[in-house]
C-alpha positions as CSV (number, residue, x, y, z in Angstrom):
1,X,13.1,-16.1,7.7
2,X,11.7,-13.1,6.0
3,X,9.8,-13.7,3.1
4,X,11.3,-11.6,-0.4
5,X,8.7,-8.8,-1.5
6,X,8.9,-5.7,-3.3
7,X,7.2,-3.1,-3.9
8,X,6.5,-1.6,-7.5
9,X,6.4,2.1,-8.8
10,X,5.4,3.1,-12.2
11,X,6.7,6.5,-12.4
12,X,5.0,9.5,-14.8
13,X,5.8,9.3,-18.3
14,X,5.6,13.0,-19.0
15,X,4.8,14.9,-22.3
16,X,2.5,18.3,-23.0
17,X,-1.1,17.1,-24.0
18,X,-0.7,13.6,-24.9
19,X,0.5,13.7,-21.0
20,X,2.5,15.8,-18.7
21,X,6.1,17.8,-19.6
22,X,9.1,16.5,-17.6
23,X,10.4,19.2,-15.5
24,X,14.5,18.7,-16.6
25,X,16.4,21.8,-15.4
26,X,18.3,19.8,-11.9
27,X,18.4,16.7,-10.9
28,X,15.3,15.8,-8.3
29,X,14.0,12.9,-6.3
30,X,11.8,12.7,-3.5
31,X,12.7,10.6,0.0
32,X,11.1,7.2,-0.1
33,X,9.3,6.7,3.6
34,X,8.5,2.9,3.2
35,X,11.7,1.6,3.5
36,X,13.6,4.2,6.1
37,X,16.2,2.7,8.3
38,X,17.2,-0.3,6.5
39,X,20.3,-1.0,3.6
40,X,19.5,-3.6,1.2
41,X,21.3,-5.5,-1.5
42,X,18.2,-6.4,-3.0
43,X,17.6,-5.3,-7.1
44,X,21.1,-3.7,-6.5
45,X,22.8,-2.5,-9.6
46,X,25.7,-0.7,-8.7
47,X,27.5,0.6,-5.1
48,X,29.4,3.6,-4.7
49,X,31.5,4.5,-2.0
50,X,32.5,8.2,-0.6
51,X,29.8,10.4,-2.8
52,X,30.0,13.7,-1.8
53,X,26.5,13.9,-0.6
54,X,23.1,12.9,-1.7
55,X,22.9,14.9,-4.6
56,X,25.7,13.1,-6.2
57,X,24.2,10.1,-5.3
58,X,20.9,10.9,-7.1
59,X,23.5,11.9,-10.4
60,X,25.3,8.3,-10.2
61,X,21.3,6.9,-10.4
62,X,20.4,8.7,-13.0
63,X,23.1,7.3,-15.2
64,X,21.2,4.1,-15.2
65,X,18.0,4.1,-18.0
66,X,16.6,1.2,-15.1
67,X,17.0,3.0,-11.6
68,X,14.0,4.2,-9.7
69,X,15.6,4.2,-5.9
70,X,18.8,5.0,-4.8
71,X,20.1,4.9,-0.8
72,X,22.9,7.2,1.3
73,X,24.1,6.3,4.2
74,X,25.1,9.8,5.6
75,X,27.6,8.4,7.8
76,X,29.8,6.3,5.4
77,X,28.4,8.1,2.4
78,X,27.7,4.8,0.5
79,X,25.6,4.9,-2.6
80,X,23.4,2.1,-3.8
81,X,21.5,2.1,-7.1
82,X,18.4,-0.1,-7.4
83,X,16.3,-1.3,-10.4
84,X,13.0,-1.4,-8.8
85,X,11.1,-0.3,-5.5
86,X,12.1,-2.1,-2.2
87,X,10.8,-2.5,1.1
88,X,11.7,-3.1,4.7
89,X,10.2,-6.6,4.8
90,X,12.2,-7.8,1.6
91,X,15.4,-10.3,1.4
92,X,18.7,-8.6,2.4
93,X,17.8,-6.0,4.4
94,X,19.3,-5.2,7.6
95,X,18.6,-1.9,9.9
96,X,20.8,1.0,9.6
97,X,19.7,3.9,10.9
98,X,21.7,6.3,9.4
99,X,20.5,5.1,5.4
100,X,17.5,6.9,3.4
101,X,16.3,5.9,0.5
102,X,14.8,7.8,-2.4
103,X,13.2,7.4,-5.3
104,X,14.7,9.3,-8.1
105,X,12.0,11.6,-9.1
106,X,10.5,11.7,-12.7
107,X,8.6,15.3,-11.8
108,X,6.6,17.1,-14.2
109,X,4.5,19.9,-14.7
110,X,0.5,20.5,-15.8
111,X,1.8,23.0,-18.4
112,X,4.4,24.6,-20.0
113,X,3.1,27.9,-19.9
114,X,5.9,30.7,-18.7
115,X,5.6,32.2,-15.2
116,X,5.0,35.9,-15.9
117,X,3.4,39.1,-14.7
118,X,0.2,38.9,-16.3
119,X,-2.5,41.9,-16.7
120,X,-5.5,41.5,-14.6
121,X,-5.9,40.1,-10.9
122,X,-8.7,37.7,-9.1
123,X,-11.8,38.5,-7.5
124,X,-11.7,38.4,-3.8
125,X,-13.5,35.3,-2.6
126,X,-13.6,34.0,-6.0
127,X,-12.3,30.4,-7.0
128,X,-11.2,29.8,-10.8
129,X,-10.6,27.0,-12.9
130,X,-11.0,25.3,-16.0
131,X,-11.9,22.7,-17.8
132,X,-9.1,22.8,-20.4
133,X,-5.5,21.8,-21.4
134,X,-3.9,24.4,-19.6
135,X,-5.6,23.3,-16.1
136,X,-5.7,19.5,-16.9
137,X,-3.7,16.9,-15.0
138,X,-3.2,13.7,-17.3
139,X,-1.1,11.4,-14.7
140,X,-2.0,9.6,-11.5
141,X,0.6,11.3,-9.1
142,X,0.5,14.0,-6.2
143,X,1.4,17.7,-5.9
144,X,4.7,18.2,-4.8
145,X,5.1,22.2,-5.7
146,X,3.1,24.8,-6.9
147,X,4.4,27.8,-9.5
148,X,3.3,31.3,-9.9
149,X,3.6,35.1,-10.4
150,X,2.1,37.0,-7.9
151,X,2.3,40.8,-7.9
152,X,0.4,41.4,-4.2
153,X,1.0,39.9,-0.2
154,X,-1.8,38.1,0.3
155,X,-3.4,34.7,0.8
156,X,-4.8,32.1,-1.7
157,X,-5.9,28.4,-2.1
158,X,-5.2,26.5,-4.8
159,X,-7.1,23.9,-5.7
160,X,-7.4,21.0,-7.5
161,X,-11.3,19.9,-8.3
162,X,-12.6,16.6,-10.4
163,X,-15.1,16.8,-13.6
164,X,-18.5,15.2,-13.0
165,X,-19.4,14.5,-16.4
166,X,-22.2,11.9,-15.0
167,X,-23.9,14.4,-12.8
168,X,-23.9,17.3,-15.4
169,X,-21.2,20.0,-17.3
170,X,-21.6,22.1,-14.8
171,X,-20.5,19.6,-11.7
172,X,-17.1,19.6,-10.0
173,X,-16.1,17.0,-7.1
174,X,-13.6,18.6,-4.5
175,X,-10.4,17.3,-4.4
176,X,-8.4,19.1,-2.0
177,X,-6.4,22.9,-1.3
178,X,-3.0,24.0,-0.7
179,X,-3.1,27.0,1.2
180,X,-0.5,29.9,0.3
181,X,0.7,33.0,2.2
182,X,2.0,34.9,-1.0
183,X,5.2,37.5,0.4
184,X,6.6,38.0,-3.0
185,X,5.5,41.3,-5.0
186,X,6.3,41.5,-8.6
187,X,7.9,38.1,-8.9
188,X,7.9,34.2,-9.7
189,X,7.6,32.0,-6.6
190,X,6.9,28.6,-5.6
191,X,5.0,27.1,-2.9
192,X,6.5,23.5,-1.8
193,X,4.5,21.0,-0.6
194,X,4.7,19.1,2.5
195,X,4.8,15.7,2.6
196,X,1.9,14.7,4.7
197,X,-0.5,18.0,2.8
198,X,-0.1,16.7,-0.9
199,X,-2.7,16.0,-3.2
200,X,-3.3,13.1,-4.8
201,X,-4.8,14.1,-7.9
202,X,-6.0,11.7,-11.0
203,X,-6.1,11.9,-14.7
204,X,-8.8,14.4,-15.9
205,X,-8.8,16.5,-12.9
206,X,-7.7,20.4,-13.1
207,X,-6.4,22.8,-10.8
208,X,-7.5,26.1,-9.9
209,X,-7.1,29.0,-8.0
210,X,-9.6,30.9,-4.7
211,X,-8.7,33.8,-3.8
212,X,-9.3,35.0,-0.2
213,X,-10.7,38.5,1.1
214,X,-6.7,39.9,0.7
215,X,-5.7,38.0,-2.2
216,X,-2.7,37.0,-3.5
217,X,-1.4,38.5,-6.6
218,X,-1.4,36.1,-8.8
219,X,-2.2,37.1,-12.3
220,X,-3.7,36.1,-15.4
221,X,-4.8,37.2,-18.7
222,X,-7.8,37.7,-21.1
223,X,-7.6,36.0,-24.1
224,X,-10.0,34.8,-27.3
225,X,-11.2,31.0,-27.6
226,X,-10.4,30.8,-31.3
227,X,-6.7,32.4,-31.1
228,X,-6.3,30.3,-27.3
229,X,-8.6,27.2,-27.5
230,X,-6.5,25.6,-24.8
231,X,-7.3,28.4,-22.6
232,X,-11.2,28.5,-23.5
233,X,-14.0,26.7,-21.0
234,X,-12.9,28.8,-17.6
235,X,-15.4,28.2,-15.1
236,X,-15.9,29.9,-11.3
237,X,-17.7,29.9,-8.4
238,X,-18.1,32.7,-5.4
239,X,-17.5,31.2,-1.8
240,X,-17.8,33.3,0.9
241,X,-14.8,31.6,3.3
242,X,-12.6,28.6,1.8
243,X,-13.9,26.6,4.9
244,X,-16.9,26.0,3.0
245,X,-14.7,23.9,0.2
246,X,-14.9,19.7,1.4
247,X,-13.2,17.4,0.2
248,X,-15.7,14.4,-1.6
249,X,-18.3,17.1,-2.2
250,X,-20.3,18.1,-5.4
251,X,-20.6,21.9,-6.6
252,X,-22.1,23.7,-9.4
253,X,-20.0,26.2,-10.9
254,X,-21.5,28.9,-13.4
255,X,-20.8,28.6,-17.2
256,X,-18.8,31.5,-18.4
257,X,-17.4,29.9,-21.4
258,X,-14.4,32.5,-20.3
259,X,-10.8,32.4,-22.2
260,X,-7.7,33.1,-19.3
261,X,-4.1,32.7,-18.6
262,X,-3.2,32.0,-15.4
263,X,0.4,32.7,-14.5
264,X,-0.3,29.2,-12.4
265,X,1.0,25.3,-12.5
266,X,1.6,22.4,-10.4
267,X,4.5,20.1,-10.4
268,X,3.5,16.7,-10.0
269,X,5.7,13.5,-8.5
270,X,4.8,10.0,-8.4
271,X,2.0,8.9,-5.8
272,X,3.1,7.6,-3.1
273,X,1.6,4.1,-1.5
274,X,1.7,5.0,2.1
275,X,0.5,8.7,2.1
276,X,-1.5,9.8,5.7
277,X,-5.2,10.6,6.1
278,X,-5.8,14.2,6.8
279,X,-9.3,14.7,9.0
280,X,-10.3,17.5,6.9
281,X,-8.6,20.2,4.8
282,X,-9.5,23.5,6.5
283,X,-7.1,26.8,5.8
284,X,-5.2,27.0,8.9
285,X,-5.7,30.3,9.6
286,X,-6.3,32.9,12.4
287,X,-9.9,33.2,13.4
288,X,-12.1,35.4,15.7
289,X,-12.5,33.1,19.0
290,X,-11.0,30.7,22.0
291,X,-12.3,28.2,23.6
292,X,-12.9,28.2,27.5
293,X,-10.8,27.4,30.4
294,X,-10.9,23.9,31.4
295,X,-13.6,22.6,28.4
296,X,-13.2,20.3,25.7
297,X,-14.4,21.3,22.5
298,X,-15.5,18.7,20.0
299,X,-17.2,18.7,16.3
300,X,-19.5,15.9,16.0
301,X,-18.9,16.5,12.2
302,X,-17.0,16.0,9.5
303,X,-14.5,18.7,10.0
304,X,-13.6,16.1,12.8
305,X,-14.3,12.6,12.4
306,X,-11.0,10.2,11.7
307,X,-11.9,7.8,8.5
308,X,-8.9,5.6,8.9
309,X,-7.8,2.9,11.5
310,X,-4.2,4.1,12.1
311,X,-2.2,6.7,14.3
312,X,-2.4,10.1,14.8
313,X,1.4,11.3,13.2
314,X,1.0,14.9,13.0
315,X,-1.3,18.0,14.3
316,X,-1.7,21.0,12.1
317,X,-3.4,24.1,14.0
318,X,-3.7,27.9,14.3
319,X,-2.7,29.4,17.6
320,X,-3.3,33.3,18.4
321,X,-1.4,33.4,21.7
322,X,1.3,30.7,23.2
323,X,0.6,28.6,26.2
324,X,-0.4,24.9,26.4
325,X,-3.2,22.9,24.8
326,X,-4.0,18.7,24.9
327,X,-4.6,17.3,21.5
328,X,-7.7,14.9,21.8
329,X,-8.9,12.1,20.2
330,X,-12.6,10.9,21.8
331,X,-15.2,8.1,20.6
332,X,-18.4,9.3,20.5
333,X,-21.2,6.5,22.5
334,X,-24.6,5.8,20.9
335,X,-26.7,6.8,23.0
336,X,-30.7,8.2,23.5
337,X,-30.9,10.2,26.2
338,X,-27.2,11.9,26.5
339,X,-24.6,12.8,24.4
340,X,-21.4,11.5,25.8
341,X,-17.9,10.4,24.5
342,X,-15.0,8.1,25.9
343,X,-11.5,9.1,26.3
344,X,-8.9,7.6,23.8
345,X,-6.1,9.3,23.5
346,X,-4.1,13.2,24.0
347,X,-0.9,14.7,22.7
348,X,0.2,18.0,25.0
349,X,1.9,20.8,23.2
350,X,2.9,24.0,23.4
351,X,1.8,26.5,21.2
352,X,3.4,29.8,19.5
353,X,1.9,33.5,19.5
354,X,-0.1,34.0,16.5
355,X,0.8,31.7,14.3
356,X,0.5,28.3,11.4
357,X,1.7,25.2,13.6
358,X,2.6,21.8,12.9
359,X,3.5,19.2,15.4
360,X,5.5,15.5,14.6
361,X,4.3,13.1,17.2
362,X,6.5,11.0,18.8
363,X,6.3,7.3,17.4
364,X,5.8,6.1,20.9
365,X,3.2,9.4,21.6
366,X,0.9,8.2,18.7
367,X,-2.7,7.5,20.0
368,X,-3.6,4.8,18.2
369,X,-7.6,5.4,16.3
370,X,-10.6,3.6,14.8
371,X,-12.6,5.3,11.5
372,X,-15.6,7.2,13.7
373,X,-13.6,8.5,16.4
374,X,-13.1,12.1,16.9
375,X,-10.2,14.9,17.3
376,X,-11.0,17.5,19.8
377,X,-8.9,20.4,21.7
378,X,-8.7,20.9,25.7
379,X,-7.9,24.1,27.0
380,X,-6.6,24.0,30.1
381,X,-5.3,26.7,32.9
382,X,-2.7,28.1,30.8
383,X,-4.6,27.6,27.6
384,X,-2.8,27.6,24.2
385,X,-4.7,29.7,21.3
386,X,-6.1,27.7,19.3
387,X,-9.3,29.6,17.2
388,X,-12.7,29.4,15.9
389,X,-15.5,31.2,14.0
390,X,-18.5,30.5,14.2
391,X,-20.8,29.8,11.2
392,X,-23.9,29.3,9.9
393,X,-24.9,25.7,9.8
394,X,-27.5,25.6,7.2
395,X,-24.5,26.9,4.8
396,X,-21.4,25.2,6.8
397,X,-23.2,21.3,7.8
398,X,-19.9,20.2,7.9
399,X,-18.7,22.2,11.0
400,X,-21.9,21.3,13.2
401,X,-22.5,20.4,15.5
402,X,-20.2,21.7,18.0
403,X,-20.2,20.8,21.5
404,X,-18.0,21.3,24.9
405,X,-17.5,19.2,28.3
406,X,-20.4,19.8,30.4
407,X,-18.0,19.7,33.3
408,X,-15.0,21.9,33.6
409,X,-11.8,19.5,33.5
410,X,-9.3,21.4,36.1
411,X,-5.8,19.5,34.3
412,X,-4.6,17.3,31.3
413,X,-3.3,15.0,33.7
414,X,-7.2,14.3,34.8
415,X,-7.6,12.4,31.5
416,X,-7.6,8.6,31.7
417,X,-8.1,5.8,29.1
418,X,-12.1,5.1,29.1
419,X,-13.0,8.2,31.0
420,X,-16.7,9.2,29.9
421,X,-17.8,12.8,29.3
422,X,-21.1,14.4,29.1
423,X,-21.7,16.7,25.8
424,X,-23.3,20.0,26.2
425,X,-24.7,22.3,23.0
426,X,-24.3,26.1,23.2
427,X,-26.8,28.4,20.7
428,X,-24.1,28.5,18.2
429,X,-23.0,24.8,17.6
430,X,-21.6,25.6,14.2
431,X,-18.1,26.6,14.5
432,X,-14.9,26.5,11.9
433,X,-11.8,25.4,14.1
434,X,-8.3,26.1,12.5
435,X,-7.3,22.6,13.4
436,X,-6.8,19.4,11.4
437,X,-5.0,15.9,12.1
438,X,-2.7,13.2,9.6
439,X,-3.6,9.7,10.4
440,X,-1.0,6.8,9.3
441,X,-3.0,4.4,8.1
442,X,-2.4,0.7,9.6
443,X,0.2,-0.9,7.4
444,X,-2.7,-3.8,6.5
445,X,-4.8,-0.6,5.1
446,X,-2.0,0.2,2.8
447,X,-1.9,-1.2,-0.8
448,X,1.2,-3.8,-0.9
C-alpha cells in the first residue's frame, strides 16, 4: 500500500517594494518534474475533458482562487485541476506516461522599470550592480527569464550576488551567472532560462550585469540620488575573465556611491524542491586549447569536484571541432607518494564544430556519484573539441591543479569500473575548461 504524501508549494506573493510585481500580460506556468508520468485524483478539484491543448488547460486552473497544479494528458487531452502540490508516491496515482503536470506559475519581476534604449553602455570586463530597490530580489524563488535592451552583438553574464552585511558594506557573496549571447541590435529581448541553469536566488540578494571583452549592448542611464534614490548605491568590480566569478565566494567591490538605470530585470518563478547540482558555473565558451590524443584531463579543483551524492543528468561543454569525446567521472585515492584516481563512470558523445553543447543522459546511462568525486574529459583517436585556457593559479585557485593520464589510453572502450590511473602535472596545471556537469541529487537528499 502506498503511503498518502504531498508535497507543498508556497508560491510568490508579488508586489513592487514591499515584494515583487506579478508579471500578468499571458497566462504562464512552469512543468512540475516531481510528479512526471503519473495521473492522480488526489486534491482534485475539477476534470476537464477534450481541452484544446495545455494552454487552455492552464486557463481552466486559473479560474480557481485555490489551484497550484494542473495535469494534461496529451493523448486524451484530459484536464485535472488540483488544490495543492502532489507527488508520485501519494494515494491515487497510477503511471501514465503520456500526463505532465504543471504548476501554474505565479511569475514576477525584480522591477517594474520599462525595457528601453538607454544612453550610455558598460565597460568591457566590468561587472555592475547595486545594492538598491531596483536590483533587489525580495522572494525566495529562481530565475526563470532575464529582460533587457541591448543596442550591440555581444556576450554578457548576468549575475546575481548576496549582501555580506556581517563581513563589511563593501562584501558580496557570489551567487551564480547566466551567460548571454546578445544577437539583437536596437531592441528588447529576453534570455530564457533552462531548467537545470536557474538560479536560486533569496530575499536581499540583487542582480547585476559583467560585461565581457565584446560586450553586449545593454544600456543604462546616469541619474541623481536625490531625484532616483531607488537607483543610488551602484557598486562594481573589474574582473579580468568571468571564469574568475565562484559560486560561495566573498569579493570586495569599490564604493562608487553611483546613481544608474539599467535597462535590466529578472523574472522570477517559484523554487523548485528537486533542482540539480551544477559542478561549477563556468561561461561555456570557446577557448584557446585541446587536450591530447589518448589523455585524460582532470582538475583536482573546484571547477571539478561533484558536492552531491546523485547522478550525472546532463553535460554542458564547448567544443571547437566535432568528433567524439568520453565524459568522465573519477575518484581521486589518498595517497603519499602518487597521485592516482579510480575509474567510476563515462558518457560518450559526439560533439559539434565550434559550438555551446548540452547533452541529456539517458536514465539508464547515468553514472551514479559520491560528493568528492571528479568530472574529467578523454580524448580519444578521433577526439571531440572540447577547450581550455590556461590561467594563472595564484589569481584562478579554483582551476588548479590540472593534471592528465600519465599513460596514453588507446580507446574509451579500455575503461573499466575500478581501473586505477596514475596522475601526471605539466608546468601549467592551472587551466579553465569550458565544461561543467548537473547532478540529480538522490531523492533522500531532497527536501520532502
Amino acid at each position: 500500500m502506498i503511503e498518502c504524501s504531498a508535497k507543498i508549494l508556497v508560491l510568490l506573493s508579488c508586489i513592487f517594494q514591499v515584494s515583487c510585481t506579478p508579471v500578468t500580460d499571458r497566462y504562464r506556468y512552469l512543468r512540475y518534474l516531481d510528479v512526471q508520468g503519473y495521473k492522480c485524483s488526489d486534491s482534485q478539484m475539477s476534470e476537464v475533458p477534450g481541452s484544446s491543448n495545455v494552454g487552455a488547460c492552464a486557463r481552466e486552473c486559473s479560474t480557481f482562487q485555490s489551484c497550484v497544479l494542473f495535469s494534461y494528458n496529451r493523448v486524451s487531452k484530459l484536464c485535472q485541476i488540483h488544490n495543492h502540490i502532489i507527488s508520485n508516491s501519494s494515494c491515487n496515482c497510477t503511471q501514465d506516461e503520456d500526463t505532465d503536470h504543471y504548476i501554474l506559475d505565479k511569475v514576477c519581476q525584480s522591477n517594474t522599470l520599462p525595457i528601453i534604449e538607454r544612453e550610455l553602455e558598460g565597460v568591457p570586463l566590468r561587472s555592475y550592480f547595486g545594492n538598491n530597490a531596483l536590483t533587489r530580489i525580495l522572494e525566495e524563488g529562481e530565475i526563470i527569464q532575464w529582460q533587457f535592451f541591448s543596442v550591440a552583438v555581444g556576450e554578457a553574464q548576468l549575475q546575481v550576488w548576496r549582501p555580506r552585511g556581517d563581513l563589511g558594506d563593501d562584501r558580496y557573496e557570489f551567487v551564480g551567472q547566466n551567460h548571454l549571447m546578445s544577437t539583437v541590435i536596437g531592441q528588447s529581448d529576453t534570455l530564457k532560462v533552462a531548467e537545470h541553469e536557474r538560479i536560486q536566488v533569496q530575499p536581499g540578494d540583487v542582480i547585476g550585469i559583467y560585461y565581457e571583452a565584446i560586450p553586449a549592448g545593454i544600456t543604462y542611464s546616469e541619474c541623481e540620488a536625490a531625484d532616483s534614490p531607488t537607483a543610488a548605491q551602484m557598486s562594481w568590480i573589474d574582473v579580468a575573465d568571468a571564469s574568475l566569478f565562484v559560486s560561495g565566494k566573498i569579493y570586495t567591490h569599490a564604493t562608487q556611491d553611483s546613481c544608474q538605470i539599467f535597462s535590466l530585470k529578472a523574472i522570477l518563478g517559484p523554487k523548485r524542491t528537486n533542482s540539480m547540482s551544477q559542478v561549477n558555473s563556468l561561461p561555456i565558451t570557446s577557448r584557446s586549447s585541446v587536450g591530447s590524443l589518448e589523455k585524460v584531463y582532470i582538475g583536482l579543483n573546484s571547477n571539478f569536484r561533484i558536492r552531491v551524492d546523485g547522478q550525472v543528468s546532463i553535460w554542458k561543454f564547448y567544443s571547437k571541432f566535432s568528433g567524439n569525446l568520453a565524459l568522465q567521472v573519477w575518484r581521486h585515492i589518498n595517497n603519499t607518494s602518487t597521485q592516482q584516481i579510480s575509474f567510476v563512470g563515462q558518457n560518450i558523445v559526439k560533439t559539434v564544430h565550434d559550438g555551446p553543447q548540452v547533452v541529456y543522459v539517458n536514465e539508464t546511462d547515468r553514472i551514479q556519484v559520491t560528493s568528492g568525486d571528479y568530472i574529467a574529459v578523454y580524448y580519444g583517436q578521433s577526439k571531440g573539441g572540447l577547450c581550455y585556457d590556461t590561467c594563472d593559479k595564484s589569481v584562478n585557485v579554483e582551476a588548479d591543479p590540472v593534471a592528465r593520464s600519465a599513460d596514453s589510453i588507446e580507446s574509451s572502450e579500455d575503461f573499466y569500473d575500478g581501473m586505477v590511473l596514475d596522475l601526471m602535472f605539466p608546468h601549467d596545471t592551472c587551466r579553465v575548461f569550458s565544461l561543467t556537469a548537473f547532478i540529480q541529487p538522490n531523492v533522500d537528499m531532497i527536501d520532502m
